[in-house]
N, C-alpha and C positions, 0 to 999 in steps of 0.2 A: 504493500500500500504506500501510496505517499505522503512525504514528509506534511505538517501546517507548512513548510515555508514553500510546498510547490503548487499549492492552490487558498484560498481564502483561509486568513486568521481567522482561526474559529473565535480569539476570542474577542475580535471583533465584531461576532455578531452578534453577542451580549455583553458587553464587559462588564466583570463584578462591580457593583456599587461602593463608593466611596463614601461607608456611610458615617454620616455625622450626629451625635447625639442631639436627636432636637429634644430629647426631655431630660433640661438639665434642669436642676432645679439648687439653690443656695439657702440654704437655712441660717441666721443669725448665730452668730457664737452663741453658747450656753444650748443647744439644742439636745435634748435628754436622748438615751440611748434608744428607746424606740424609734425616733427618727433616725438615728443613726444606723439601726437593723432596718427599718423601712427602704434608705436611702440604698444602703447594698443590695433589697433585694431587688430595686429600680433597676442599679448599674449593671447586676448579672442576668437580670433579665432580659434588660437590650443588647448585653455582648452575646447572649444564647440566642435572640432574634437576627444578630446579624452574622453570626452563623450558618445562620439557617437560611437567612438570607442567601448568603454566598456560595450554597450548596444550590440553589437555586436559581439565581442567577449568574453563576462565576461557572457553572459547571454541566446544571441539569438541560437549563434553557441551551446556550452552545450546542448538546453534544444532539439535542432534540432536532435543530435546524438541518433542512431535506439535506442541503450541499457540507454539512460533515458525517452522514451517514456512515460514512467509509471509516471514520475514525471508530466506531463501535458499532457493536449490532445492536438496534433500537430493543429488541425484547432484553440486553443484557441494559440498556439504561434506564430501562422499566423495572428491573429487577433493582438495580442501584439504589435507586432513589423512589423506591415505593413506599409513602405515606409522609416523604418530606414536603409537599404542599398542603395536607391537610395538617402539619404539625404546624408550617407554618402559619396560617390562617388562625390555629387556634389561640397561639403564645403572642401573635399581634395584638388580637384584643385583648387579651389578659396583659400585657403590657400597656396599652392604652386608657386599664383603669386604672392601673399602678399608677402610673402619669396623674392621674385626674387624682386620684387621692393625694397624691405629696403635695399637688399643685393646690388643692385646698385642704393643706392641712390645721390641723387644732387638738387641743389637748386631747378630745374624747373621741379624736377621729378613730375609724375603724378601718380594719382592712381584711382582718379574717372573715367577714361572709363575701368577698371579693374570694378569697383562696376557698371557701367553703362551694358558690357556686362553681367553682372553677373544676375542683376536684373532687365533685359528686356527680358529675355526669358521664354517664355509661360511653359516653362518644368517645369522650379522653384515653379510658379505659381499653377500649379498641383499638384508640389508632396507634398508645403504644404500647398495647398485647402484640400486635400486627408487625409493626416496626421490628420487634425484640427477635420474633418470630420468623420475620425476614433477615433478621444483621446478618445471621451464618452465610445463606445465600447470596447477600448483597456484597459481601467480602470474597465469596468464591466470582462471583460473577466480576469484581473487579481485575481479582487473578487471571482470569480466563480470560476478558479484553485485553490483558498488559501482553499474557503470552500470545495471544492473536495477532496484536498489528501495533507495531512500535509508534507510531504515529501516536495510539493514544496517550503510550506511556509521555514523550514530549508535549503532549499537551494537558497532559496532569502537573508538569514539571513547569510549565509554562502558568498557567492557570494560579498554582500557588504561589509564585512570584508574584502575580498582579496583585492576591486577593489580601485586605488590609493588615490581617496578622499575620502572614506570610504561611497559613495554616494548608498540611497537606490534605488531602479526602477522607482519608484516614481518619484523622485527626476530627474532621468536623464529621463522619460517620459518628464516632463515637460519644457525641454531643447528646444525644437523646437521654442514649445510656445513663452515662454520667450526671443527667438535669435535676430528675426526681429523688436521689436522694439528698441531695443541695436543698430543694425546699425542705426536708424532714428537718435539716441543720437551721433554718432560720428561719422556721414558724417555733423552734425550740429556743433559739436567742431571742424571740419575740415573747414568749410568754415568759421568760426570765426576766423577763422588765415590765411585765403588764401586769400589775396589783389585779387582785381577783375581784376588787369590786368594779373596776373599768369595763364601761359595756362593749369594750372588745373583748373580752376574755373567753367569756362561753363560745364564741365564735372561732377564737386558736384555736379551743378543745378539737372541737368538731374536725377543725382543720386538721388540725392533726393526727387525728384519728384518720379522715379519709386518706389524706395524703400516706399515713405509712400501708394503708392496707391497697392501695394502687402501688404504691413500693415494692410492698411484698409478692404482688400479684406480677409484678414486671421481672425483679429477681427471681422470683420463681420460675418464670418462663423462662429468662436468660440460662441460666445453670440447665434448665432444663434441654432447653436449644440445644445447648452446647453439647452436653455430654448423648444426647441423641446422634445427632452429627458424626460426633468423633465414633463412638460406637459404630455405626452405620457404617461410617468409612473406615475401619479399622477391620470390621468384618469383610467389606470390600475386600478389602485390598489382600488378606489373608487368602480369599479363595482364588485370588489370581498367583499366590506360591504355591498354591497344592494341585499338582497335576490331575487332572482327569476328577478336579472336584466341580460341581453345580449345583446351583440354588440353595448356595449356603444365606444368602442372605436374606432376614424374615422379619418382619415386623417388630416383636418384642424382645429377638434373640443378641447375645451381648457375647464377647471375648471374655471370658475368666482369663485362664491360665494357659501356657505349652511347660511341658514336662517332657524331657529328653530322660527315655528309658531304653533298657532291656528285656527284648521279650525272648523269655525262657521256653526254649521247646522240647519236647520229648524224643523229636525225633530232626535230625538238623543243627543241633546248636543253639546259641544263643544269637539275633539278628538286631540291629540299631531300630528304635521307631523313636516316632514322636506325636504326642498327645498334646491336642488342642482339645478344651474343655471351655463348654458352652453352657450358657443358661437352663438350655436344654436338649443338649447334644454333646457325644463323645466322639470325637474323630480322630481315629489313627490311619498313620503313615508312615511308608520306609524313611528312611533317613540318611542323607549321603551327607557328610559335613565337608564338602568341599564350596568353593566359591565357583559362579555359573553367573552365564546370564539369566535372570529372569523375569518370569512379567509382570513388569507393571503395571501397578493402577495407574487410569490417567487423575485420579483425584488424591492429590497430594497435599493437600490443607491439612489434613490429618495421616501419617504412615503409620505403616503395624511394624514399621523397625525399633519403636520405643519397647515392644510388649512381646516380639519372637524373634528365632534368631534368623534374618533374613537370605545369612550370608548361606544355608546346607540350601537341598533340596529337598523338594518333599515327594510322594507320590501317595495318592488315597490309598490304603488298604481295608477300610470299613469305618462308616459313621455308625452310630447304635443312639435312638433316642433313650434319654436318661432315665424314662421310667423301667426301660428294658435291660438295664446294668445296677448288678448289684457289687461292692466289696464285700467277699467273701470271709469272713475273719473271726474270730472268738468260736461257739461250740460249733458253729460251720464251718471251720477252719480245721476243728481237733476230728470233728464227724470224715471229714474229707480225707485226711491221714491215714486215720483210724481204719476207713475205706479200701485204703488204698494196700496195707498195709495187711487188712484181710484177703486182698485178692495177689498178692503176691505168695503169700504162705498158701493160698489153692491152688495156685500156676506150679507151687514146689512140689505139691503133693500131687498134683498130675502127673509132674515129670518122674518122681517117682514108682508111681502107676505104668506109665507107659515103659521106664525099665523092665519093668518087671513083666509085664505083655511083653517087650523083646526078647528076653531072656527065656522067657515061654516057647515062643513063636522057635526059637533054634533049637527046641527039643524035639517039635515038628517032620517027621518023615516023607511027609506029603510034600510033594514043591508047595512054598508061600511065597515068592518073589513079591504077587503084588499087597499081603499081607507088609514085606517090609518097608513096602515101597510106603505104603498108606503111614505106617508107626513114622519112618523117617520126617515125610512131610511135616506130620502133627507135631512129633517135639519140635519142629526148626520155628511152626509157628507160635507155641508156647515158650518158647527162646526168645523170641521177638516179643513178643506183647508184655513175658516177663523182662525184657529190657527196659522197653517203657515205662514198666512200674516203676522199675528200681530209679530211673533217671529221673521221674518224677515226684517221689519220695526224694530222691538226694537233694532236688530242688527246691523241696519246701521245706526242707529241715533247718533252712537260713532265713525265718521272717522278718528281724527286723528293717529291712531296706529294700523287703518284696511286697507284692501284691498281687490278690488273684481275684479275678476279677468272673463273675457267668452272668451268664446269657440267656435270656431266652427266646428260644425261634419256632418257627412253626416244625421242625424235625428235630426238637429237643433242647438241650440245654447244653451250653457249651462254655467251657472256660478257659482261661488266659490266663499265665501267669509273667507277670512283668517286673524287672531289678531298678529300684532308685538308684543313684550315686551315692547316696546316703541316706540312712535312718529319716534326718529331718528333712529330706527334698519329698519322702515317702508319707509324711507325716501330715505334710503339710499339703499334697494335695488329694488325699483321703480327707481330710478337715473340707478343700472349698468342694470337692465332689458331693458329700454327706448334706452340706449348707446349700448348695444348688437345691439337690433331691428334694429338701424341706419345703422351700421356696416357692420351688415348680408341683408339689403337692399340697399347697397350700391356697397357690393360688388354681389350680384345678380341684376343687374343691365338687361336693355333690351340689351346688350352683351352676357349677361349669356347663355350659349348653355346649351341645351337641350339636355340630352340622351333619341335616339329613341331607337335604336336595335341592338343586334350586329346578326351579318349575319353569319351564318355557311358556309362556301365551302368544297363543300368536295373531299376529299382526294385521286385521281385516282393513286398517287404512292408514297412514303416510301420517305420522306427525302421531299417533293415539298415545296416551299417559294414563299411569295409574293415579287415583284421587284418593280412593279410601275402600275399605273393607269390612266384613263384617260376617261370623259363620251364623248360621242358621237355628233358632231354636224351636224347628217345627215339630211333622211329626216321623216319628221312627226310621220312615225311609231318607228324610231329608237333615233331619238330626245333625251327622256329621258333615256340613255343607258350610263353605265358605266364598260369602260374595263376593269379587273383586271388580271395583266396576274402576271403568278407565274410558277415556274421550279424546277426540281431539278437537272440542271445541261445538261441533258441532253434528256429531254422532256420540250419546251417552253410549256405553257397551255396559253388559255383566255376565261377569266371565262363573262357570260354578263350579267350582273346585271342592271334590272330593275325596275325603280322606278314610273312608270304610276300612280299606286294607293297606294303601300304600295312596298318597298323595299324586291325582291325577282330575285333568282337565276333562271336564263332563261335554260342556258346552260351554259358548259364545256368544251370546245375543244382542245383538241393538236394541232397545228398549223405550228411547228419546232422541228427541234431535234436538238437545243442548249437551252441553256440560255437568256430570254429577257432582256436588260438590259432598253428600252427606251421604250415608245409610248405616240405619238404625235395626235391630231385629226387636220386634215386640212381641213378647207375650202376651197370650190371650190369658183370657177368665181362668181362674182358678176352679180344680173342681174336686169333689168329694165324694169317695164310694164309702156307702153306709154298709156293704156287705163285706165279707174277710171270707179270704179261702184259707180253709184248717191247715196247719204248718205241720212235720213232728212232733212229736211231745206235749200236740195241746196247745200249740202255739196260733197266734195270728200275725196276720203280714200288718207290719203299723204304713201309718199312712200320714203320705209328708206335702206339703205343697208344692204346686208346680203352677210356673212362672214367676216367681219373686223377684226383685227386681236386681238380686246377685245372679240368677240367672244370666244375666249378659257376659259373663264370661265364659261360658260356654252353652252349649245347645242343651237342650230339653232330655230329661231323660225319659227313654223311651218304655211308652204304658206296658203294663202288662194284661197281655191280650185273654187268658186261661179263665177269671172269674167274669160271668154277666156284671156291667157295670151296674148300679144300684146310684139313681142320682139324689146327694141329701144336698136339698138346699137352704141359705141360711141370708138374710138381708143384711147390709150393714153398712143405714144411712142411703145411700141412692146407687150403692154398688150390690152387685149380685156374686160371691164366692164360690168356686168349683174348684175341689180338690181330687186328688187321685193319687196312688198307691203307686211310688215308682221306686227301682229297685236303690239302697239304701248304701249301695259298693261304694267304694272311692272310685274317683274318677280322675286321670289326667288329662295336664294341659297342655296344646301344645300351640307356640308362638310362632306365626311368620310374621316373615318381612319382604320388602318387595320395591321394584326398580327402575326404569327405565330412562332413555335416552331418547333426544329428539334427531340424532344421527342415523340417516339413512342408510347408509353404508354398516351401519351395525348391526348383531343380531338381535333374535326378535328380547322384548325386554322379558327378564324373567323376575322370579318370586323367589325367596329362599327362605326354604323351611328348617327352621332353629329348634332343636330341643335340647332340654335340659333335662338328662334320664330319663323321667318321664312324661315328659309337657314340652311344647314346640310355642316358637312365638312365630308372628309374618309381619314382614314390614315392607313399603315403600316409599312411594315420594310426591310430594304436592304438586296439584299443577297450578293453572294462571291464579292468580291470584284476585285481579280485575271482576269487578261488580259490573253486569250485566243494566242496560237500561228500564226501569220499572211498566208494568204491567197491569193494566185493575185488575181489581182484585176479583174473582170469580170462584166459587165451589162446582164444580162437575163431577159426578161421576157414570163413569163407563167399563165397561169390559172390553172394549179393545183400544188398543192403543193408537192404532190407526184411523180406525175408521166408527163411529158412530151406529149401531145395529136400531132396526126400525124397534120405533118405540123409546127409544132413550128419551129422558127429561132430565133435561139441564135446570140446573138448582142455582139460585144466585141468595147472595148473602154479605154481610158486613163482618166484620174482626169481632168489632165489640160485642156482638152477638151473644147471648152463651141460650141454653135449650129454654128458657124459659118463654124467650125470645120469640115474636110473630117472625114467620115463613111463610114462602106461600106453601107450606107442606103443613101446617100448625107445629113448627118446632121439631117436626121428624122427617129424617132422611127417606131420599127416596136410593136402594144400591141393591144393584144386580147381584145377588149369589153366585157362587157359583154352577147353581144348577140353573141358571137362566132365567130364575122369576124373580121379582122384585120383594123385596120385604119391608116392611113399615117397624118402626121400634119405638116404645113408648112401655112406660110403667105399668103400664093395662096385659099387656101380652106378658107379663114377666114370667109365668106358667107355662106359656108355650114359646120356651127357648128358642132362641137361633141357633141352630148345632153348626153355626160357624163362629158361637162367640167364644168359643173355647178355643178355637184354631189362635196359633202367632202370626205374626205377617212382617213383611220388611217394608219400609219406608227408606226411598230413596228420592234424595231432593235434589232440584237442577238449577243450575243458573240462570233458568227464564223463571223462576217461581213456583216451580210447579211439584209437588208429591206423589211420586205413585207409589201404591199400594200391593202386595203382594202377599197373596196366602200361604203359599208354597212355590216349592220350584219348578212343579208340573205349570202353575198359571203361565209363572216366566216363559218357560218352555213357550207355551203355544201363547205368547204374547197379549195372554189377558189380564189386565190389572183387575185387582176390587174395586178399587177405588180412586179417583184422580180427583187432586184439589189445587187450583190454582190462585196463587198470593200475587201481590201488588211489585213485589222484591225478591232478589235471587235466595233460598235456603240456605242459610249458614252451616247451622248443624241442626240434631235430634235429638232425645234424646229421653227415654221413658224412664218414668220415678213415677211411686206410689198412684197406679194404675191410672193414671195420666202421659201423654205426649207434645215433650215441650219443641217446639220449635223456634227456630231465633232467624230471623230476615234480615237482609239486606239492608231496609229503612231505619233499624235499630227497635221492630218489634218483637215480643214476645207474642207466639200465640200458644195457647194449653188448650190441647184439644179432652175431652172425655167420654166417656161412652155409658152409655144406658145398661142398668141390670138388667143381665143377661142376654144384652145382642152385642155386635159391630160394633167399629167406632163411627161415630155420626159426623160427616164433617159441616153442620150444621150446631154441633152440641161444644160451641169454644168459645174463648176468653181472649182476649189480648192486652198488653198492658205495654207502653214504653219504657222500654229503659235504657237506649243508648239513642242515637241519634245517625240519618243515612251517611254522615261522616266516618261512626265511629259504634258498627254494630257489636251485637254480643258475638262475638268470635267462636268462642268455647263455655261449654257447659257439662257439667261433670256432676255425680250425685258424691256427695260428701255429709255420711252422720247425719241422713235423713233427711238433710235439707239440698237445695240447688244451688251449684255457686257457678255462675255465671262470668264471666271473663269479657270485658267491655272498657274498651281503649289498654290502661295498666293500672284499670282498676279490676276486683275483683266482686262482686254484688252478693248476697246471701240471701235467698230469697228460702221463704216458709213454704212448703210447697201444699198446703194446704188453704192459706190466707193469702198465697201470693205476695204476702207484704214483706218488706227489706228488712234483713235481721241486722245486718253489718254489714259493712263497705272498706275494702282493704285494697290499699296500693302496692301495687308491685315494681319499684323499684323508682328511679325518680325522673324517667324520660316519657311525658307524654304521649308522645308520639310514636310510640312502641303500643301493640294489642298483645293480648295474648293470645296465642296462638297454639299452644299445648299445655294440659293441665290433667293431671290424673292423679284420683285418691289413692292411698297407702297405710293402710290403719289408723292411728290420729294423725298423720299428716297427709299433706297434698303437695306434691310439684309442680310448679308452674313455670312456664320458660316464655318470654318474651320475642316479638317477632323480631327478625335478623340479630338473637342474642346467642351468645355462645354460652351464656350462664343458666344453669337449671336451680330454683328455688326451693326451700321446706319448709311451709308452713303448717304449723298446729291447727287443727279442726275445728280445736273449740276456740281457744285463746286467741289464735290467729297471730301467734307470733312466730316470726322468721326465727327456724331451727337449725338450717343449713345452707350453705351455697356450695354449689362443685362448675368447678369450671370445665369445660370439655375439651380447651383448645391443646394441654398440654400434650394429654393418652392418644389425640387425633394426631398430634403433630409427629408421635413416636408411631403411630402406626401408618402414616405416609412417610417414616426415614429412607423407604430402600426407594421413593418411588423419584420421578427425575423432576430440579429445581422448578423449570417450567408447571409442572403439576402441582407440587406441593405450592407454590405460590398462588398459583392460579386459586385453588381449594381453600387455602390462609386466608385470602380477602375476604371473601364473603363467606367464612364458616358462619354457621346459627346451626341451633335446634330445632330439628324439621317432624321429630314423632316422640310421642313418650306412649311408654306402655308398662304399666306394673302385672306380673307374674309369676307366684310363687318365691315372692319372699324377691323375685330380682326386678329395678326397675330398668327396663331399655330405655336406651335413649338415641334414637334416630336422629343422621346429621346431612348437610348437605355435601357434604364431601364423601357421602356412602358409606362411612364408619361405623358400625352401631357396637355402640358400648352398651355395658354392664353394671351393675352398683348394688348393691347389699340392701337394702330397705332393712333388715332386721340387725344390721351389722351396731354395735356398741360403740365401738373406735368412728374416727372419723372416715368419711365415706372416702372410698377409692373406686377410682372410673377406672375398667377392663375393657381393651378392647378386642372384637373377636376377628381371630384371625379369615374370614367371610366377608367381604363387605359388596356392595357394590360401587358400579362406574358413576353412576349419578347418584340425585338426592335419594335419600331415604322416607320415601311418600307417605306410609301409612306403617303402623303395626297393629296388629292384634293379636288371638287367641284364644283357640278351639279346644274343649274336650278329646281327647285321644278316646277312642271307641272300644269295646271290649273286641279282642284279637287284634288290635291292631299291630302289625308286625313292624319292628322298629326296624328292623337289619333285614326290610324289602330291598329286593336287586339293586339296587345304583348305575345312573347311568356310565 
């Protein structure tokens, strides 16, 4: 490339500013030490601005302009200097009050709710979580322009000469770093001089508090970067010295130790290896200690010549994961001897034996030739195997500076015995081997999920995404049925995924022509057999409810068909109860997840089914986010989706409505069964049941406003809804609690739909109430300790789901302009995560007090180490929390960089994000979680 001096000074196309303190401010002699800590934190705020400045204009602007291209590659100065214009943006205004306060200073002036607003907001938080997150890469990617094209390096060298402190990039990269714990230092000089009754004071508190927990939050990532990185590339570079080794590097796996030994053999001698010992893996290799050429990594920021010996060679002779190696030692050591020891004293006594057959055999008259032929063979072979006893006994008779190590493999169990150089080279890595073991058994724990499969769906049109899901809680035959409905805007789909015996796609259906954004699975009426079939012993079958509203975690368990059912009915209040006898087993869960890409070129998206021994999760990934334009509001119901059957009547109606309500029907639905007649529902009929109000049904809402209804997967099938109701605004979510169906719109309404003892739901028979506004709808709704808590803008609503009235009102976190967008119960508490937040919340149920924060970015950052800077950057920007899902004591947590981590819900200690090694290419859309069914076969074929 060419030199700056053989085409346009770059840094004449921006040159660094020369900048001048325009906020100089002079205070009267006698000025007390809070001005004087004020005035410092004035002067290092503007030399940190003009830093930032100068990274900006002295380097980023230049290297951005079309005609120096050639000096660098634009994605490496994107990578450079990623998030130095929103840093600087923010520390201009933050400087700019600092100015206004000195400039009207006075005794009782303040400046800590200046630092309080400053560093309470979640933005700050990001951009240098982000920053921290990027330094490793922005340093490699400076490496990799300097070695690409000398041009740059002269015009870094040029560049620093111009810029006012003569500061190289370097130098001002590390600016950020270095800022935040500077303010910790002089909000602490600050409140050293500020008497406790000065009404700045509570204001430093505060500040200080936020400031060191952004502090902590920034070094924690740093250290954390860091030793990711190194790790990462340490592992690199290792499996480019070990011949004929692949896909050493993995997400969470780390370098221990190499250990130069002696492996002891029975047959052959003693041969050189060498042992590389992993987080969770043992790999040995020949060992030649000679100097060679070998391969290098091209990623030299970090080398593994600190940590092995570079100069031998290596060659694989077996990896063994670490659950699969044990050291063999103490009564398994003396058992093995002892062993060995008995079968050499049998090997004697054969030989013995077989003399004495010889000695025999030549008393023999008869020719025996092949008689001695056979005895010769045997002893030569009992000579040999008793050689290896003896050589292996002689071998173990010197423990202290040996080891012996088995195995186990699918044709038995096999051991190694290997010589340290000494006792404590021996000592000492049995100690980090043992500490590993713990570790990696600790953290695979019976939590640890299980990857089963990932599920193909395929593809009926160009651009389709998954939204949300939801398994089925009908009946028997549909039981284990999991919805997956996915669009692309303008074809809803739902996909039915079946899990009977082994996870498989049933069907595919168009069902709307919007966008899904919701679905919900509702249990019908509760019901009650007054009759008991006789047990052994004199026993009867007890009898539990079904549909309760923890139902939603898995499907309905399936009746038992053997006794005539006997119906006992019971009123209570305007609802009608149906119970039934279902079998009383435990039941597993099992969690998916799920994925897709708007890449044509890719394949088609799939799901990936996650278990945990005995429960699976499913997760995927949101789509648009964009609110559709509004609708009136209309109630319809139909039985086909298409087309309108003679005789329909279309039902019109208001929100505020509820049954008591004039209709033109007098307050009752008019809805097609499914046997094709229509039914009327009213208090009068309550004797002669609907024998469909005990059916469950799914509700799936669209972005044109609209709900359809479905009884079963048979309707789906042949595309007949129950029921279709059309709103003014796109459906948010759904979402059934104590034998109601809450829905939340687009406009910021609430509607609570309800239904008549003992029929259907009426969509005539509803409530509506505002609670958020078409700016700023309810988002998320989740049943929590009996009541509804609602998620609306970064507030949290508690509504009485009886009275509908507001119990309490709780904020989450301090940026309005955040909604909530995921929130799910977990015993007394609830997590909730904010939109584009990388932070998941715990609050208490009742108290409503913040119990925990865990942050996502660091365990995401460690599970994108192997993957390349361009991605990992790419993913770093916009990481957030895209699904949460609680199951079995574990809560998921879905992201948009496809990672889905792990966390303890019942863990004591403070919570640790896991993440699984599964993830997918895009966001993580949706999770949920099915009942595993009786036979379900875990260890079905794989693809």
């Amino acid at each position: 490339p060419a030199s700056p001096a053989a085409g346009p000074d770059p840094r004449h196309a921006a040159p660094p500013p020369r900048v001048t303190p325009k906020h100089s401010c002079v205070f009267p002699p006698g000025q007390d030490m809070r001005k004087h800590v004020i005035m410092t934190l004035l002067d290092t705020e503007q030399s940190y601005v003009e830093s930032l400045r100068t990274l900006m204009q002295g380097y980023m602007k230049p290297l951005k302009q079309p005609e120096n291209s050639l000096l660098c590659d634009p994605s490496l100065v994107d990578e450079i200097f990623d998030q130095i214009p929103e840093l600087l943006e923010h520390h201009e205004q933050f400087l700019e009050q600092i100015h206004d306060c000195v400039q009207n200073w006075h005794e009782k002036q303040k400046v800590g709710d200046l630092l309080v607003q400053s560093f309470s907001k979640d933005v700050l938080v990001n951009i240098y979580s982000a920053y921290i997150d990027n330094f490793l890469n922005a340093k490699d990617a400076v490496r990799i322009a300097k070695e690409a094209r000398p041009a740059f390096m002269k015009f870094l060298e040029q560049s620093m000469r111009e810029n006012k402190e003569k500061q190289a990039l370097s130098d001002l990269m590390i600016k950020p770093v270095q800022r935040i714990p500077r303010y910790e230092l002089l909000v602490k000089d600050l409140l050293k001089h500020t008497p406790e009754d000065h009404p700045d004071h509570p204001f430093l508190i505060d500040a200080q508090r936020n400031i060191k927990q952004v502090a902590e939050r920034i070094n924690k990532g740093m250290k954390s970067a860091e030793e990711v990185e190194r790790n990462a590339r340490i592992v690199q570079e290792i499996e480019s010295h070990i011949e004929g080794m692949e896909d050493l590097q993995a997400p969470l796996r780390r370098f221990l130790r190499q250990e130069m030994v002696v492996e002891v053999k029975a047959v052959g001698g003693k041969k050189d290896r060498s042992f590389f010992l992993f987080t969770d893996l043992l790999v040995c290799t020949t060992l030649k200690r000679k100097s060679g050429s070998l391969r290098r990594s091209s990623m030299s920021l970090y080398t593994a010549a600190s940590v092995i010996d570079t100069a031998s060679k290596y060659k694989l002779l077996w990896k063994l994961p670490l659950e699969d190696v044990d050291i063999v030692k103490g009564a398994s050591q003396a058992t093995n001897r002892e062993s060995i020891q008995k079968s050499i004293s049998r090997l004697d006594e054969d030989l013995n034996t077989l003399g004495q057959v010889s000695k025999l055999s030549e008393t023999l008259s008869f020719p025996h030739q092949g008689l001695d032929d056979v005895i010769k063979d045997l002893m030569a072979a009992i000579h040999r195997e008793l050689s290896e006893k003896q050589s292996l006994s002689f071998s173990m008779a010197f423990p202290p500076n040996k080891v012996e190590l088995s195995t186990t493999k699918a044709d038995g169990t096999e051991s190694f015995i290997f010589e340290f150089p000494n006792p404590d080279a021996r000592l000492g890595f049995e100690q980090a081997f043992e500490d590993a073991k713990k570790k990696l058994a600790s953290s695979k724990n019976c939590l640890d999920p299980e990857f089963l499969k990932a599920i193909p769906i395929m593809k009926t049109r160009s651009g389709m995404q998954f939204s949300c899901a939801s398994p089925s809680h009908g009946s028997p035959e549909s039981s284990h049925e999991v919805w997956v409905c996915n669009s692309d805007g303008y074809v809803g789909q739902v996909c039915l995924l079946s899990i009977r015996k082994e996870p498989t796609v049933e069907a595919c259906i168009a069902v709307c022509s919007a966008r899904i954004l919701c679905i919900a699975s509702v249990p019908g009426l509760k019901r009650t057999y007054s009759c008991f079939s006789p047990l052994p012993g004199g026993g009867r079958e007890r009898s539990e409810p079904l549909g309760s509203p923890s139902a939603e975690l898995g499907p309905a368990q399936p009746e038992d068909a053997a006794p005539q059912p006997c119906l006992h009915i019971s009123i209570s209040g305007s609802s009608l109860e149906l119970s039934e006898p279902v079998d009383g087993g435990n039941r597993e869960l099992v969690p998916f997840d799920s994925d897709d890409t708007d890449d044509e070129s890719s394949p088609s998206p799939s799901g990936t089914l996650q278990s945990q021994a005995s429960h699976s999760t499913i997760s995927s990934s949101f789509g648009n986010e964009e609110i559709p334009s509004c609708k009136e509001a209309t109630v319809e119901t139909t039985s086909s989706e298409e087309e309108q059957e003679p005789g329909f009547m279309p039902i019109t109606g208001t929100y505020g409505q509820n049954r008591h309500g004039e209709s033109p029907t007098d307050g009752r639905a008019l809805r097609r069964s499914s046997r094709g007649s229509f039914t009327r529902g009213s208090l009068e009929d309550l004797l002669s049941l609907d024998p469909e109000a005990h059916q469950s049904s799914m509700w799936l809402g669209t972005e044109d406003g609209c709900i359809h209804v479905y009884q079963s997967s048979d309707n789906i099938r042949n595309r007949k809804n129950s029921m279709k109701m059309q709103h003014a605004a796109a459906v948010m979510c759904i979402l059934y609690l104590d034998n109601q169906v809450f829905v939340s719109l687009a406009n910021g309404e609430l509607v609570v739909y309800q239904r008549e003892a003992g029929h259907f739901w009426d969509p005539q028979n509803s409530k509506s109430l505002s609670l958020g506004s078409p700016g700023s709808p309810i988002t998320k709704m989740v049943a929590v300790a009996g009541k509804l808590w609602c998620g609306c803008q970064n507030r949290v609503i508690v509504l009485n789901t009886a009275t509908l009235a507001q119990e309490h009102t709780l904020q989450v976190g301090q940026d309005g302009g955040r909604s909530v967008t995921c929130m799910v119960s977990a015993g007394t508490g609830v997590w909730v995560a904010l939109q584009g937040s990388a932070q998941v919340r715990l609050y208490h149920a009742t108290t409503y007090e913040q119990l925990a924060e865990a942050d996502i970015t660091p365990p995401v950052h460690k599970m994108l180490a192997g993957s390349d800077a361009i991605i990992r950057q790419h993913k770093a920007a916009c990481l957030r929390i895209t699904a949460l899902l609680v199951c079995k004591d574990l809560l998921w947590i879905g992201t948009s960089a496809g990672v889905v981590l792990t966390l303890s819900v019942s863990a004591k200690a403070a919570p640790t994000l896991v993440g699984l090694s599964q993830g997918h290419t895009g966001h993580v859309r949706f999770l949920t979680a099915i009942e595993l069914p009786d036979g379900f076969d875990v260890l079905f074929p794989l693809p």
